[in-house]
Structures are given as C-alpha cells and as structure tokens.
PDB file of N, CA, C and O in Angstrom:
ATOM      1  N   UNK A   1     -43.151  38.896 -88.326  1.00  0.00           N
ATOM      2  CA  UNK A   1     -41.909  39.174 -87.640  1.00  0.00           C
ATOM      3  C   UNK A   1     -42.226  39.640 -86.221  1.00  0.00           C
ATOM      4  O   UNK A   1     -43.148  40.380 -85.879  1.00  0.00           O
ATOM      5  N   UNK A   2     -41.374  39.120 -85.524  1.00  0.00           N
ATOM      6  CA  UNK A   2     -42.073  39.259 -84.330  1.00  0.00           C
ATOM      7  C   UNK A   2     -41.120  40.125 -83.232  1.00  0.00           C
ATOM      8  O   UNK A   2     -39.999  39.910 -83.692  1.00  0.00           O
ATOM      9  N   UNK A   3     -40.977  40.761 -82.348  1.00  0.00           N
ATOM     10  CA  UNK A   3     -40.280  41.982 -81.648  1.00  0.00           C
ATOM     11  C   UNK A   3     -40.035  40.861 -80.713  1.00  0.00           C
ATOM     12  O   UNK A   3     -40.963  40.196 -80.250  1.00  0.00           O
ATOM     13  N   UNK A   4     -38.651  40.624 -80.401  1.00  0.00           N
ATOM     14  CA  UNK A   4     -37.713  39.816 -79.214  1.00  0.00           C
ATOM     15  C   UNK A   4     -38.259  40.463 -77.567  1.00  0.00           C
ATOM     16  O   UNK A   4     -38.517  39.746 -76.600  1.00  0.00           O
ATOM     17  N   UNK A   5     -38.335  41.952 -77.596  1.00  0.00           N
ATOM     18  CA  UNK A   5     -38.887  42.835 -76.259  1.00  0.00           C
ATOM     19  C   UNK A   5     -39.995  41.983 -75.756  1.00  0.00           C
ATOM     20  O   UNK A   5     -40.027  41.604 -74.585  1.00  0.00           O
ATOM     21  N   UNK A   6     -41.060  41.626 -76.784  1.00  0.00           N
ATOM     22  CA  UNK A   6     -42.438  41.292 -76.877  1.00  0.00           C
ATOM     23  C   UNK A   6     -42.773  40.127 -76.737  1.00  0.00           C
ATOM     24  O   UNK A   6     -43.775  39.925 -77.422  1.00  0.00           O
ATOM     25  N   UNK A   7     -42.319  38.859 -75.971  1.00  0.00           N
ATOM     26  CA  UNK A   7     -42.639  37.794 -75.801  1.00  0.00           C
ATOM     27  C   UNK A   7     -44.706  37.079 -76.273  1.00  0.00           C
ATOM     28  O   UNK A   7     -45.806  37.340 -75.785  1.00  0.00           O
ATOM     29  N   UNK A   8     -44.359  36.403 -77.112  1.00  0.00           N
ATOM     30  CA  UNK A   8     -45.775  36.203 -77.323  1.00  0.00           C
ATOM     31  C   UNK A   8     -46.269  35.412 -76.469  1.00  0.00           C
ATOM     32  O   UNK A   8     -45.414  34.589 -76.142  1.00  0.00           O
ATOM     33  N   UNK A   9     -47.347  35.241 -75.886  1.00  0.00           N
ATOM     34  CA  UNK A   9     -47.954  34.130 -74.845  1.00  0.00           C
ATOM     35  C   UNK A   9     -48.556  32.891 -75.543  1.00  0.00           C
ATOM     36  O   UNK A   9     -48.884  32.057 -74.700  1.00  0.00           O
ATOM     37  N   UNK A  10     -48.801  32.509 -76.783  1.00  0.00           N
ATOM     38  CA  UNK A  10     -49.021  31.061 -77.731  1.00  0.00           C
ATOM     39  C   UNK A  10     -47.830  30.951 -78.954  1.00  0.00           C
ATOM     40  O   UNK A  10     -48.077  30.636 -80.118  1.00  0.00           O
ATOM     41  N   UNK A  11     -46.518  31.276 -78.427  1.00  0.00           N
ATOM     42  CA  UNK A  11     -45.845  30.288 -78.718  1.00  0.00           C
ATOM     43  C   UNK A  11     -44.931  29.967 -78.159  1.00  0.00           C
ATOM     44  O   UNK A  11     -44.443  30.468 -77.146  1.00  0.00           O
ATOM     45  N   UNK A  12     -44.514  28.878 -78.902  1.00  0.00           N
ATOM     46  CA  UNK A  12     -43.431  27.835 -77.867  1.00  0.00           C
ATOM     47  C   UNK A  12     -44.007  26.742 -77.980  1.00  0.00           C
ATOM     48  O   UNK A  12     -45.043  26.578 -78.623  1.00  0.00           O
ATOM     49  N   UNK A  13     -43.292  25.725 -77.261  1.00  0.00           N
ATOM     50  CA  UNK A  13     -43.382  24.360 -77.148  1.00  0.00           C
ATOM     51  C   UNK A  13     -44.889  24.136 -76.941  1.00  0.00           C
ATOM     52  O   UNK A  13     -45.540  24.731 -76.082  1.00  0.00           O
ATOM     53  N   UNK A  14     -45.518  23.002 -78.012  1.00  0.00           N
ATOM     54  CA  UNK A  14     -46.796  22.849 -77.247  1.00  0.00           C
ATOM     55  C   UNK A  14     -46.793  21.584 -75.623  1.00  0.00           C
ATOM     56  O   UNK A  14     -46.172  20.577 -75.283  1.00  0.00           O
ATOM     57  N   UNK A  15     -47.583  22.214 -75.219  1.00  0.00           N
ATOM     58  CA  UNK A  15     -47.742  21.542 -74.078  1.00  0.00           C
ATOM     59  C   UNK A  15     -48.852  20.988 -73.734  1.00  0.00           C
ATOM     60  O   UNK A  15     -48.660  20.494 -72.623  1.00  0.00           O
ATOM     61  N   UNK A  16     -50.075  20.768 -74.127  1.00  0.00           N
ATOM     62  CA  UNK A  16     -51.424  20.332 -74.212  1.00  0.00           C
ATOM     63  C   UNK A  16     -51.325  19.392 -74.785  1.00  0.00           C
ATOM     64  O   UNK A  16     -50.549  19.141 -75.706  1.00  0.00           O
ATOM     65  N   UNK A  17     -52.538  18.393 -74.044  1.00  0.00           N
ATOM     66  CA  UNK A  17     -52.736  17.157 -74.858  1.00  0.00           C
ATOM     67  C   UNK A  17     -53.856  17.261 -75.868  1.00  0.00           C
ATOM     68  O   UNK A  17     -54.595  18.246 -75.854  1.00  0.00           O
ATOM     69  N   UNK A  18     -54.056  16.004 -76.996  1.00  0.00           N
ATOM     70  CA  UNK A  18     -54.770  16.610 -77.408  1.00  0.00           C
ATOM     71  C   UNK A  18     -56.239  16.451 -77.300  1.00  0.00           C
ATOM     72  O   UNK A  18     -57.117  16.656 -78.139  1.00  0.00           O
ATOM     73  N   UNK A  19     -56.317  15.953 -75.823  1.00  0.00           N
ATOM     74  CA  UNK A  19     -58.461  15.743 -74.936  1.00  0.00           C
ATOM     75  C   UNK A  19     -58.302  17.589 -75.083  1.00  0.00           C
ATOM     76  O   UNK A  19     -59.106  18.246 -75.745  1.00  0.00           O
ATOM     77  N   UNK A  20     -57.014  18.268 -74.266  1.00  0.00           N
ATOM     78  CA  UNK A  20     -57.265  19.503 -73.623  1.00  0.00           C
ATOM     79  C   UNK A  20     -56.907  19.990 -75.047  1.00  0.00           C
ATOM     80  O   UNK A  20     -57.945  20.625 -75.236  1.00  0.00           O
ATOM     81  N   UNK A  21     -56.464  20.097 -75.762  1.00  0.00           N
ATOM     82  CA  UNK A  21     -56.619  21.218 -77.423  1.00  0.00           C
ATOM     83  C   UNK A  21     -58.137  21.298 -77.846  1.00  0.00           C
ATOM     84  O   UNK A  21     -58.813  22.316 -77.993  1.00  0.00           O
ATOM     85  N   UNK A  22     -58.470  20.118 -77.989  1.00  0.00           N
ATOM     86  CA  UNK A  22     -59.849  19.999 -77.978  1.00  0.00           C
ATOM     87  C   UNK A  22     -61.085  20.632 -77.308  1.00  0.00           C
ATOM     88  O   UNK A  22     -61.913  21.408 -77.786  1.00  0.00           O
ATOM     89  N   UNK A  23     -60.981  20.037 -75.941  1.00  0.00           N
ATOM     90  CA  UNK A  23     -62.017  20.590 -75.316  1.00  0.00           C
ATOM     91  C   UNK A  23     -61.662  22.474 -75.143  1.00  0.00           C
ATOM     92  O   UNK A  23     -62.562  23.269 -75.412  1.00  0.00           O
ATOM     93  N   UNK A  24     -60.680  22.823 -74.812  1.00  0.00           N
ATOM     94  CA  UNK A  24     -60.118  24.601 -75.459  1.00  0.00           C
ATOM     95  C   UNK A  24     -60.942  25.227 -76.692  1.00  0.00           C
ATOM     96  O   UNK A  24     -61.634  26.226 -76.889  1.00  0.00           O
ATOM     97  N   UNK A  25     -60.475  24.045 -77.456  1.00  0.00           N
ATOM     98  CA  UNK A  25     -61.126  24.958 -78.730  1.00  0.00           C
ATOM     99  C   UNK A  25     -62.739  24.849 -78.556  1.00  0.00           C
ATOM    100  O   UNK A  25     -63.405  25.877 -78.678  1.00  0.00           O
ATOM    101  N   UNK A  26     -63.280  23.786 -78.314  1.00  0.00           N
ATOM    102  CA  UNK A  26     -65.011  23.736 -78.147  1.00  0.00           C
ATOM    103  C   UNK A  26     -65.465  24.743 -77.278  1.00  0.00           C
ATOM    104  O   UNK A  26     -66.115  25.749 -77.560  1.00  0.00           O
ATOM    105  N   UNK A  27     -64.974  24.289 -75.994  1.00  0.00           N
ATOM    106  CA  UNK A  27     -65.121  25.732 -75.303  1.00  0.00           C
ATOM    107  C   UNK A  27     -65.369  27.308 -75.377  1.00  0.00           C
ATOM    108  O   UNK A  27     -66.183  28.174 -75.058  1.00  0.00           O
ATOM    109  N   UNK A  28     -63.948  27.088 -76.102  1.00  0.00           N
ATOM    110  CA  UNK A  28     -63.365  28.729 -76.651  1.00  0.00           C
ATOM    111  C   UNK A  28     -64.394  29.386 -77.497  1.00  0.00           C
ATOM    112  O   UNK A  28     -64.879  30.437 -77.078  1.00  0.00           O
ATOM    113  N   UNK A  29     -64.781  28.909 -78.611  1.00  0.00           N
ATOM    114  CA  UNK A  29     -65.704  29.054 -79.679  1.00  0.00           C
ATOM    115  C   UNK A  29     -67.169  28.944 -79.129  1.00  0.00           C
ATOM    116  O   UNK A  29     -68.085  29.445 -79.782  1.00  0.00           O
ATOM    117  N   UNK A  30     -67.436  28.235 -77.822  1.00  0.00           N
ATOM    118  CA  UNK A  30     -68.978  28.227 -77.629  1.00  0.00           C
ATOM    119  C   UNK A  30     -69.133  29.395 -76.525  1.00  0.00           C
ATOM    120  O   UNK A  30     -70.217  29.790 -76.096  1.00  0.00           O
ATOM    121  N   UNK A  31     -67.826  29.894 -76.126  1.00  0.00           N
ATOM    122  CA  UNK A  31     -67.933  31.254 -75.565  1.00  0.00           C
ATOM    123  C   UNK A  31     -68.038  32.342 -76.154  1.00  0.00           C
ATOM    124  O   UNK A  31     -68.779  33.251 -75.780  1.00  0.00           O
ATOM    125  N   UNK A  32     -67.432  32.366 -76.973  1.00  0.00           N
ATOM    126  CA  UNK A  32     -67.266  33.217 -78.030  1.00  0.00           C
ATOM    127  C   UNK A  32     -68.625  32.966 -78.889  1.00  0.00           C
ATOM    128  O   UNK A  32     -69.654  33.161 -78.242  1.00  0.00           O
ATOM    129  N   UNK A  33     -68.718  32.745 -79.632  1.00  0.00           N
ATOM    130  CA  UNK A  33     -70.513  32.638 -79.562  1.00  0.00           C
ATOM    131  C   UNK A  33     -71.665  33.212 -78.935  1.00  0.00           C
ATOM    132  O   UNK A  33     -72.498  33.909 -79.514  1.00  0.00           O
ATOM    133  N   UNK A  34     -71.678  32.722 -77.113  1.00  0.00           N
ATOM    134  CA  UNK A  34     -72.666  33.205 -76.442  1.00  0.00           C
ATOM    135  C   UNK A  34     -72.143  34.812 -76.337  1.00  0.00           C
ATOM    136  O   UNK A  34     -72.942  35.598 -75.829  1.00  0.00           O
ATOM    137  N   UNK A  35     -71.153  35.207 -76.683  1.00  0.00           N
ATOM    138  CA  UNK A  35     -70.874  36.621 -75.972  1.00  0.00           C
ATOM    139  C   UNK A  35     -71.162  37.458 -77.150  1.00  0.00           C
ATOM    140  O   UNK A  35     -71.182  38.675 -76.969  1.00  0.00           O
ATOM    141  N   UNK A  36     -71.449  36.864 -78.654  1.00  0.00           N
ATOM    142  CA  UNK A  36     -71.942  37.277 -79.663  1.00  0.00           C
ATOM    143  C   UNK A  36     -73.769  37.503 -79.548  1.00  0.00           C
ATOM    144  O   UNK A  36     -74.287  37.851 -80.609  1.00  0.00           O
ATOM    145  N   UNK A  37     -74.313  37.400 -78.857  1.00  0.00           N
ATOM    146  CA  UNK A  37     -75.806  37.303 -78.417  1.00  0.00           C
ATOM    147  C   UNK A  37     -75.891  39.052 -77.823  1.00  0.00           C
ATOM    148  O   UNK A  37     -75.059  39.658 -77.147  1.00  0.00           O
ATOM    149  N   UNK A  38     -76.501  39.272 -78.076  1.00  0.00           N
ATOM    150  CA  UNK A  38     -76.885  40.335 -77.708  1.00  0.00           C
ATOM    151  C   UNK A  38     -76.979  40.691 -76.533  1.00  0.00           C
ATOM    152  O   UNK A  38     -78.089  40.240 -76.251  1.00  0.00           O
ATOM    153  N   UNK A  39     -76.430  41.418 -75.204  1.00  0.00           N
ATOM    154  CA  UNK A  39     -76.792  41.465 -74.085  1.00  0.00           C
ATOM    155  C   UNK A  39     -77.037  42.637 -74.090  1.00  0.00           C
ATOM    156  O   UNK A  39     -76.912  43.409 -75.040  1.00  0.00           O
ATOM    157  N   UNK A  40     -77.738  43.069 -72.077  1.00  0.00           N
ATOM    158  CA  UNK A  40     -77.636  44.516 -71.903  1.00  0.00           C
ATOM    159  C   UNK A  40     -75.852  44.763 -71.494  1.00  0.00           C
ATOM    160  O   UNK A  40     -75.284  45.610 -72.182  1.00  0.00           O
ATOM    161  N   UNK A  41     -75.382  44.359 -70.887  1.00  0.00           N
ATOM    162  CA  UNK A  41     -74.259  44.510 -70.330  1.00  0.00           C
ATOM    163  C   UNK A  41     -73.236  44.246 -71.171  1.00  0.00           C
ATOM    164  O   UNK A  41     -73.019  43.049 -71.359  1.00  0.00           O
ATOM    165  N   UNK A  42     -72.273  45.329 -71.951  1.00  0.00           N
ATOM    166  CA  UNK A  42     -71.450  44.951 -72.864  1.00  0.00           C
ATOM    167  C   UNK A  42     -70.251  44.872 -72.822  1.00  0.00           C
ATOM    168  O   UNK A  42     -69.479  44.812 -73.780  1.00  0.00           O
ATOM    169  N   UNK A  43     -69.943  44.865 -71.404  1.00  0.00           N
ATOM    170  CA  UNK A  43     -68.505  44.624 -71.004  1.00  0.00           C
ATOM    171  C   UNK A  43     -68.518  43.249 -70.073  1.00  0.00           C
ATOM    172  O   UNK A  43     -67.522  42.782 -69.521  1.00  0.00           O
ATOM    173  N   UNK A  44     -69.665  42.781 -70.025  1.00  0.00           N
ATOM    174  CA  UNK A  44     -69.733  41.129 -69.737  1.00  0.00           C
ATOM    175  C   UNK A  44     -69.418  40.160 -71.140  1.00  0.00           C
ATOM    176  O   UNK A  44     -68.786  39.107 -71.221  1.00  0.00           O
ATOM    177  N   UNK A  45     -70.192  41.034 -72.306  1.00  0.00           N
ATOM    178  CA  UNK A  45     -70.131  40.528 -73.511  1.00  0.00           C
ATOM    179  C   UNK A  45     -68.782  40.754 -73.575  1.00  0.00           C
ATOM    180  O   UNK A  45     -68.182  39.745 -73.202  1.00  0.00           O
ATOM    181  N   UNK A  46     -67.950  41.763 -73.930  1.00  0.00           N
ATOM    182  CA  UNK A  46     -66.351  41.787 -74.272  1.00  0.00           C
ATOM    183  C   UNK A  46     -65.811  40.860 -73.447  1.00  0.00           C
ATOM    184  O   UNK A  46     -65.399  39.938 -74.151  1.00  0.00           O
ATOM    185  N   UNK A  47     -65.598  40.638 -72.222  1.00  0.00           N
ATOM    186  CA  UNK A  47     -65.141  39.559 -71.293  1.00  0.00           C
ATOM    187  C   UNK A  47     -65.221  38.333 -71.952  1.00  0.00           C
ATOM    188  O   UNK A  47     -64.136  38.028 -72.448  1.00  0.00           O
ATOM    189  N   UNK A  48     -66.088  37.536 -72.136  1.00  0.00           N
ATOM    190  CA  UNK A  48     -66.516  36.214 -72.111  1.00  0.00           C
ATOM    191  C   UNK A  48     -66.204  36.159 -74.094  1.00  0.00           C
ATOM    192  O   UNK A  48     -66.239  35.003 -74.515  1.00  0.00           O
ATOM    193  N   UNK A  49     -65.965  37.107 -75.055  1.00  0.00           N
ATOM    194  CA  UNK A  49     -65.405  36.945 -76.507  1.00  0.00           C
ATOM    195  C   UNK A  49     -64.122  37.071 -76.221  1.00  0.00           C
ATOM    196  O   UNK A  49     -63.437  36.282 -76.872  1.00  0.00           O
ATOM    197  N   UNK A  50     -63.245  38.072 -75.165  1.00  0.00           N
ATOM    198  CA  UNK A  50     -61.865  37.571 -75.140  1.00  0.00           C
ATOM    199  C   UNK A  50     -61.648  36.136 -74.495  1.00  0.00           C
ATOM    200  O   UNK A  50     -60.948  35.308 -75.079  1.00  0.00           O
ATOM    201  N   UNK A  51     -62.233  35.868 -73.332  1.00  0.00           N
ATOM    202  CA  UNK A  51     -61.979  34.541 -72.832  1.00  0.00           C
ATOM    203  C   UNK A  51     -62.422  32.991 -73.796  1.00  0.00           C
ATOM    204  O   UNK A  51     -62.085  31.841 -73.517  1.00  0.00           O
ATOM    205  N   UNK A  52     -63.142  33.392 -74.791  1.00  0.00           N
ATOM    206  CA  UNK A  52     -63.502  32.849 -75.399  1.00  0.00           C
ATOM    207  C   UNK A  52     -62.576  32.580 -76.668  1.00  0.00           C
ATOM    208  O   UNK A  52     -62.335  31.386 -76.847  1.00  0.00           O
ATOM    209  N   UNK A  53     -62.017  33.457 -77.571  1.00  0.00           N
ATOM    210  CA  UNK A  53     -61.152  33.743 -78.359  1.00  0.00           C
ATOM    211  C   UNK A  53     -59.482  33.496 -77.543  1.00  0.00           C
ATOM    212  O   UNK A  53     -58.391  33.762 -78.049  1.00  0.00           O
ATOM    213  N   UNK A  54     -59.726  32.957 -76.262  1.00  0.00           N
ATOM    214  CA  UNK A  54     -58.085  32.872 -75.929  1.00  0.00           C
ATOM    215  C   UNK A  54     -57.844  31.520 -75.679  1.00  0.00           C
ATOM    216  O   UNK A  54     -56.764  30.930 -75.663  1.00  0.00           O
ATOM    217  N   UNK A  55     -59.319  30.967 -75.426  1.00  0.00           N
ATOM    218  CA  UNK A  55     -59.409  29.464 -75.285  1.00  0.00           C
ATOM    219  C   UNK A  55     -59.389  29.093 -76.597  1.00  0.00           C
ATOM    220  O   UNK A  55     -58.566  28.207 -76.826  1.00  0.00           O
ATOM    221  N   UNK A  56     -59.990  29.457 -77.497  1.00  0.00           N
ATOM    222  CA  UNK A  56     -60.123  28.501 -78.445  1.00  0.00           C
ATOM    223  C   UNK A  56     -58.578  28.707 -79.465  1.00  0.00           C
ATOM    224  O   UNK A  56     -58.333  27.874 -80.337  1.00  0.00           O
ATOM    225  N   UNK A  57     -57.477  30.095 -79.174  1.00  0.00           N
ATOM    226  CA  UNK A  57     -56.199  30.201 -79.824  1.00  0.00           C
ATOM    227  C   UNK A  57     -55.152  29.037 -78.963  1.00  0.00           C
ATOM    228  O   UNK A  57     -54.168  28.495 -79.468  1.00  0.00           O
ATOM    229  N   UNK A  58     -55.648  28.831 -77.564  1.00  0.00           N
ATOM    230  CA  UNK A  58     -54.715  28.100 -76.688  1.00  0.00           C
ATOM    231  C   UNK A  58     -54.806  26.824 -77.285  1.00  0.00           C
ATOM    232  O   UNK A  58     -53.776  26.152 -77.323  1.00  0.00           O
ATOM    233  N   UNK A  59     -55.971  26.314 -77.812  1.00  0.00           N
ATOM    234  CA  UNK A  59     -56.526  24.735 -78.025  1.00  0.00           C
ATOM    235  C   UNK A  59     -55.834  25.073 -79.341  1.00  0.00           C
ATOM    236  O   UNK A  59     -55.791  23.892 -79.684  1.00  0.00           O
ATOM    237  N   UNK A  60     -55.241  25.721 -80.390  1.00  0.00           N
ATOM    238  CA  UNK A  60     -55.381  25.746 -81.890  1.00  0.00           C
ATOM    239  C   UNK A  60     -53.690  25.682 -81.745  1.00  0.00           C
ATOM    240  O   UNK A  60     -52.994  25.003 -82.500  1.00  0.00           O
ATOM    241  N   UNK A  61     -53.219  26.417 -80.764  1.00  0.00           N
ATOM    242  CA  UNK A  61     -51.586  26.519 -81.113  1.00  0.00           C
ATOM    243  C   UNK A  61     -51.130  24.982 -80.507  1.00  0.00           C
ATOM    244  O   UNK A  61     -50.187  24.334 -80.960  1.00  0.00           O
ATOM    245  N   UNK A  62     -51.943  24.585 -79.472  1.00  0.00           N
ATOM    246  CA  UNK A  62     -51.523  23.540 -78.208  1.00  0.00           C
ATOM    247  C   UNK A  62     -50.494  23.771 -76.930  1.00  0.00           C
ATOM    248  O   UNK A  62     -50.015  22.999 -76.099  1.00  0.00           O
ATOM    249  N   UNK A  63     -50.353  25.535 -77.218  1.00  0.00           N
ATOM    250  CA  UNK A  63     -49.783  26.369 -75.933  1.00  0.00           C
ATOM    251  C   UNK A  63     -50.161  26.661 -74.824  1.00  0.00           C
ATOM    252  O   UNK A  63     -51.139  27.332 -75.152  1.00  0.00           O
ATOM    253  N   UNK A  64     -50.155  26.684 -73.803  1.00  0.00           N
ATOM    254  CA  UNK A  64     -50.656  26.999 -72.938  1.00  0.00           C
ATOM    255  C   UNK A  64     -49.490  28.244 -72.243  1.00  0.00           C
ATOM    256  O   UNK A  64     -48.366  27.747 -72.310  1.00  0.00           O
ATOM    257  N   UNK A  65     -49.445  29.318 -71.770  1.00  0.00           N
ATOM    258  CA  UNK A  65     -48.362  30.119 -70.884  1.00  0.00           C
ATOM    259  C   UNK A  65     -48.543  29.716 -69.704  1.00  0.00           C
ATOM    260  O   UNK A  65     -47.452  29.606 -69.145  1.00  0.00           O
ATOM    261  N   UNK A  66     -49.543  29.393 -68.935  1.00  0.00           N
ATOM    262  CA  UNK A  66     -50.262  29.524 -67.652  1.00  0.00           C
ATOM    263  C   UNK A  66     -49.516  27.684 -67.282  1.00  0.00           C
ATOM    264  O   UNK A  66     -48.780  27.238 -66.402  1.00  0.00           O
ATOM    265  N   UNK A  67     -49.979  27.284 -68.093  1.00  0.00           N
ATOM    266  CA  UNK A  67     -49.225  25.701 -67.815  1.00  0.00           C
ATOM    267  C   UNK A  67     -47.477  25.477 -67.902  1.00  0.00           C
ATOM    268  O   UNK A  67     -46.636  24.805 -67.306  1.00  0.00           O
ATOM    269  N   UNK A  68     -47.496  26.131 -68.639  1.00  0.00           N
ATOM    270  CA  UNK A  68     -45.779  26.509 -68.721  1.00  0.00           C
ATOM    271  C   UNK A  68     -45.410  26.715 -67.495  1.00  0.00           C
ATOM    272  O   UNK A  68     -44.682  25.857 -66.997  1.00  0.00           O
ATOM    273  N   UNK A  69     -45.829  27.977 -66.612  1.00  0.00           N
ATOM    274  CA  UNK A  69     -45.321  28.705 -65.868  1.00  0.00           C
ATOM    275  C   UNK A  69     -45.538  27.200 -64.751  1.00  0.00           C
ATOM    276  O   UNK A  69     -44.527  26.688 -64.271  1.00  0.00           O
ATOM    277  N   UNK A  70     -46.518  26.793 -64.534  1.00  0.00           N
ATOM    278  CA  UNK A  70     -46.789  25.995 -63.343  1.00  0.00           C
ATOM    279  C   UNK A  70     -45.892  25.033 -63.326  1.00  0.00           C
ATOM    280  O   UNK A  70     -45.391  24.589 -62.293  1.00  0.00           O
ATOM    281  N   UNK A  71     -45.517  24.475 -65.002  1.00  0.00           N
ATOM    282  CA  UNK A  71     -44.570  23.138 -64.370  1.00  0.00           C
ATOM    283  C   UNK A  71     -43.393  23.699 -64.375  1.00  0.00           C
ATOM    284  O   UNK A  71     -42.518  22.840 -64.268  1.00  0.00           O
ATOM    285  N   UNK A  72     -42.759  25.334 -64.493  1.00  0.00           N
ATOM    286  CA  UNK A  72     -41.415  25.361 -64.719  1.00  0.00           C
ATOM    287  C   UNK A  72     -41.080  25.622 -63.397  1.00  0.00           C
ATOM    288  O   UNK A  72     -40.022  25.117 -63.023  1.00  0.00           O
ATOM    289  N   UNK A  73     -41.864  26.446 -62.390  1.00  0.00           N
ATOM    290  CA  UNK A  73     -41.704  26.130 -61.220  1.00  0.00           C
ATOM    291  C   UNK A  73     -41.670  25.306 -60.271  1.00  0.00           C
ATOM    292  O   UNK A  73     -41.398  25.687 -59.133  1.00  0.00           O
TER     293      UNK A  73
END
C-alpha cells in the first residue's frame, strides 16, 4: 500500500525499450557487484551499490523518472 504524499520514482508507465531494460539491468547488477568487493573507501562502495541497485530496479520495472521528466517537458 502505498502513501499518495509519497510519489514512488519506478512506477508508472513504462517507458524504456527493451535494448535499454536490458542493458540497465546488466549494468545495474555488474555495479552492484563491483561495489560488493572489498574496498578501502566505503562510501565509494555505498555509491556505486545504490547506483547499481537503481539501475538494475529501472531496467526490471521499465521506468525510468529521469526520462519521464525529459519528454514531459
């Protein structure tokens, strides 16, 4: 159940094709991955598992917000 206040950013209409769902999710997951490696720096690691985990939810729903916004303007 989801709070009306709270707009979610992966859903809605999908808008991705499906080369770009694809290459999102490969992406997403091979970021998410490398940021699973052990580094010294662990707020490079948190960075690159959220960017990683947002690509590969964008490629899975076929949402994009960021593309939304560009063609509604």
């Amino acid at each position: 159940m989801s709070d009306p206040m709270i707009p979610s950013l992966f859903e809605g209409e999908t808008n991705l094709t499906t080369t770009e769902r694809a290459v999102s999710v490969v992406l997403g997951l091979g970021i998410a991955a490398a940021a699973a490696q052990p580094r010294p720096n662990k707020f490079l690691s948190l960075a690159a598992l959220i960017i990683g985990a947002g690509l590969a939810i964008r490629g899975a729903t076929g949402h994009c917000p960021i593309k939304q916004v560009s063609h509604t303007a």
